[in-house]
N, C-alpha and C positions, 0 to 999 in steps of 0.2 A: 744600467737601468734597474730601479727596486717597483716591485710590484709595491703600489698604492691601494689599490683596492682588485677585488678576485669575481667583484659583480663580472658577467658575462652581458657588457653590450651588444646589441645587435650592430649596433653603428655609435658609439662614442663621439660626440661632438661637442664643439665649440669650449674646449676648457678658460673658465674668467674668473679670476681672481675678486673674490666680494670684500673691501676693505672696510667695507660698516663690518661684517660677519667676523673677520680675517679666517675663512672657510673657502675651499674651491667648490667652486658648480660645473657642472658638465650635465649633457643633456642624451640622452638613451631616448631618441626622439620614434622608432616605430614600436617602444612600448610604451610612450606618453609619458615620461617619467623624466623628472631633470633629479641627477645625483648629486646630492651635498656631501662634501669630505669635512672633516676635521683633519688638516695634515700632522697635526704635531703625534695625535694615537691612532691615526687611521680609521677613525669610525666614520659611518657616513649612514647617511638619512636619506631614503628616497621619498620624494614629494610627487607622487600619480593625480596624473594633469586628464581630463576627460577629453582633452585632445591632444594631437601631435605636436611639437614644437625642434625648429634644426638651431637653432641658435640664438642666446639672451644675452643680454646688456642690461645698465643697471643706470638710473636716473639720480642728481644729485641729492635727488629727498627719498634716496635708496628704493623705486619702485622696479621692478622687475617689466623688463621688454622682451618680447618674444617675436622669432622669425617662425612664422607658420605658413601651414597649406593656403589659407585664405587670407595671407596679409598680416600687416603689424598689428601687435596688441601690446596693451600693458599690461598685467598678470598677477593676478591678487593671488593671498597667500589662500583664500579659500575655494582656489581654483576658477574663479569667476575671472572675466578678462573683458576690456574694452580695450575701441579699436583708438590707433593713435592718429587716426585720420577719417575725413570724411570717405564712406565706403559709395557714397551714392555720385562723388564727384571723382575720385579714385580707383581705379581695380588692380589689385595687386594681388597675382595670384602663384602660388609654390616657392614660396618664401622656403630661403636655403639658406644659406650661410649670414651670418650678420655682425654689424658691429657698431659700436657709438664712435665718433670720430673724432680729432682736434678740436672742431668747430660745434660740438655739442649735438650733431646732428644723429642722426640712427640709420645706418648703411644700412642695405638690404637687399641681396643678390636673389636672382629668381632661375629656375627650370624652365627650358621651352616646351611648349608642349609637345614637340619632339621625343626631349629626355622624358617628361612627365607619361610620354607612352599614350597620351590621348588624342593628338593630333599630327601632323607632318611640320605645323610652324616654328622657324628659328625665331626666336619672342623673345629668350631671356632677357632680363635686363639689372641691370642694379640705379637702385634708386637711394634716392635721401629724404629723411622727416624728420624736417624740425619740430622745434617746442609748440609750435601754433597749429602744426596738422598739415603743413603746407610739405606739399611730395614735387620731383625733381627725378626726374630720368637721365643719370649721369653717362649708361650705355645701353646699347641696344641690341639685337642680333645675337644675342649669347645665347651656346646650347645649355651649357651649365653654370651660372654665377659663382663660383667658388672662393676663397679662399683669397683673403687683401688683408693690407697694413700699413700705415704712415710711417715712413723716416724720422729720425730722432729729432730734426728740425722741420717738422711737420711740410715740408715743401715737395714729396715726393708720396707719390701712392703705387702700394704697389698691387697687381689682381691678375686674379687665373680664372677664363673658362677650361674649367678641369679635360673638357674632351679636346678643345687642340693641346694637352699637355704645355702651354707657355704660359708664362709670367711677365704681365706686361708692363714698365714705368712710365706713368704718369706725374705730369708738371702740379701739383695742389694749391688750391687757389683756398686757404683758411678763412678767408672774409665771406666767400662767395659762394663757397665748395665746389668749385668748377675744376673740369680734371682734364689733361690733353696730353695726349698721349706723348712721349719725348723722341719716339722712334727705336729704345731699346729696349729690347725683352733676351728671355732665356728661354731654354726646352726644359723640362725638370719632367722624367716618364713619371707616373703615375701622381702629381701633384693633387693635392686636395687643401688640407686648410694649412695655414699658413703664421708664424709670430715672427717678431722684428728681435733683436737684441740691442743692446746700449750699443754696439759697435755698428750700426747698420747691417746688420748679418740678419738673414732670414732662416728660420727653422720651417722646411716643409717636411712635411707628413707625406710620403711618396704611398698610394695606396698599393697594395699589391704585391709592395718590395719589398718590406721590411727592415726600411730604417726611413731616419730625417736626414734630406740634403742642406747642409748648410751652402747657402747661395750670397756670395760677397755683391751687394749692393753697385756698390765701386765701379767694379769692373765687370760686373754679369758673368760669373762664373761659378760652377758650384767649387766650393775648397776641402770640402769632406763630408763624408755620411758618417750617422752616429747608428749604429745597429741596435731596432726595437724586437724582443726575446717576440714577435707576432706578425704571423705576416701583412696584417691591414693595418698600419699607421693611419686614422682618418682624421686625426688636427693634433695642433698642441698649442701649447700657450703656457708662459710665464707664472707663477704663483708664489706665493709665503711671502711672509713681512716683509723682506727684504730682495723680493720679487727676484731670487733667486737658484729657484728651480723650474727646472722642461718638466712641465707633463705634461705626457703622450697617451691621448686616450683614442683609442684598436676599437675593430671589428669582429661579429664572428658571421657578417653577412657572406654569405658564400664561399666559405672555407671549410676546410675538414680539421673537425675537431681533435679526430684521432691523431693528427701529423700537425697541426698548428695547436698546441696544447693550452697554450697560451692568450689565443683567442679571445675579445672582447675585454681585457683586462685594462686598468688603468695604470700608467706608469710613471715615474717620476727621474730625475738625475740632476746633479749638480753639477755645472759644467767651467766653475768657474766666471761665468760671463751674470748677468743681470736682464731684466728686459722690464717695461714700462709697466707703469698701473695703469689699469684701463680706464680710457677716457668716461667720461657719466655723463649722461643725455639732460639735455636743458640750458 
């Protein structure tokens, strides 16, 4: 692992690959900030957002989407945001992990308010928004919507509520976006966000533990961990032209500085392998 950038995340999330840019983004969402890299000299540009955002996607006419506290938005570069849906026929609320899908659509996992700390109810859920505004509650009863990704022949999905620690596969229905569950899953401790590779191979981000389990699709099994120099791995995801490289973007939420040195940093490795450009919404 090479240290990418030395910003100190609170929580590093969602790293995506911007191919109008060819720049990575990642998002430092409880200081309202999404981080732009240059990978080839390491410079990076923070854009301070006047709200929070867990995770962006990106539209085929390059407009920025955002997973937030109050639902989906598209995201102007002068910080102004509108919603991608009717808010008055819709409520979609602690928007967490997200992503553009196969099917053009905008995933979007949510917190119950359990996790959210404001009420007793298992709520989560993860939904889909199409291009027309039109919302789709793909599951329900989640404590934490976490961390998904399509198979290389788009026919399988795969998604963790991060508090049972499992990763569960689903049948994908690309016409319809409909998703049913296959009846296997995996335990992965400390799971959080999640990338696919060309081989079917999954890179999780184990929080807590410090490294990514790579989980063989196949046969539901983990086949090795890659050790991150921090102990809170919180996502990673594929990047550079030739979609190339794991970056692993860490926490410094509840850690000790002194003994986790490394902390909040964003990180990078070449592993040989490849993994997809991300899909654009519309």
């Amino acid at each position: 692992m090479e240290i990418l950038s030395k910003k100190r995340c609170i929580i590093g999330e969602g790293p995506i690959w911007n191919e109008f840019e060819h720049k990575l983004y990642h998002v430092n969402g409880y200081e309202k900030e999404i981080c732009i890299i240059d990978m080839e000299n390491k410079e990076m540009y923070v854009h301070k957002l006047p709200f929070s955002v867990a995770a962006i996607g990106f539209s085929k006419d390059g407009r920025m989407l955002g997973s937030c506290q109050d639902g989906a938005y598209y995201i102007n570069e002068d910080g102004t945001r509108e919603s991608m849906y009717n808010c008055l026929q819709y409520e979609i609320s602690y928007g967490n992990d997200a992503k553009v899908g196969p099917d053009g659509r905008f995933y979007i996992g949510t917190l119950s308010k359990k996790r959210a700390g404001v009420g007793t109810e298992v709520d989560g859920k993860l939904y889909s928004i199409d291009k027309n505004g039109n919302v789709k509650i793909l599951l329900d009863r989640l404590i934490l919507s976490n961390g998904f990704d399509w198979s290389m022949d788009e026919k399988r999905f795969y998604h963790t509520d991060s508090d049972t620690e499992i990763i569960k596969e689903y049948q994908f229905d690309k016409q319809s976006g409909e998703i049913s569950f296959t009846g296997r899953s995996i335990e992965v401790p400390g799971v959080d966000g999640f990338t696919i590779d060309q081989n079917d191979m999954l890179y999780v981000a184990c929080w807590e533990q410090g490294h990514i389990a790579v989980v063989d699709t196949w046969n539901m099994e983990i086949n090795k961990y890659i050790p991150v120099p921090a102990k809170i791995p919180a996502s990673c995801g594929f990047a550079g032209n030739d979609m190339g490289q794991l970056v692993v973007v860490t926490a410094t939420f509840g850690t000790d500085l002194e003994t986790d040195v490394n902390a909040g940093f964003t990180y990078c490795c070449e592993l040989g392998v490849k993994g997809r450009k991300p899909y654009l919404f519309g």
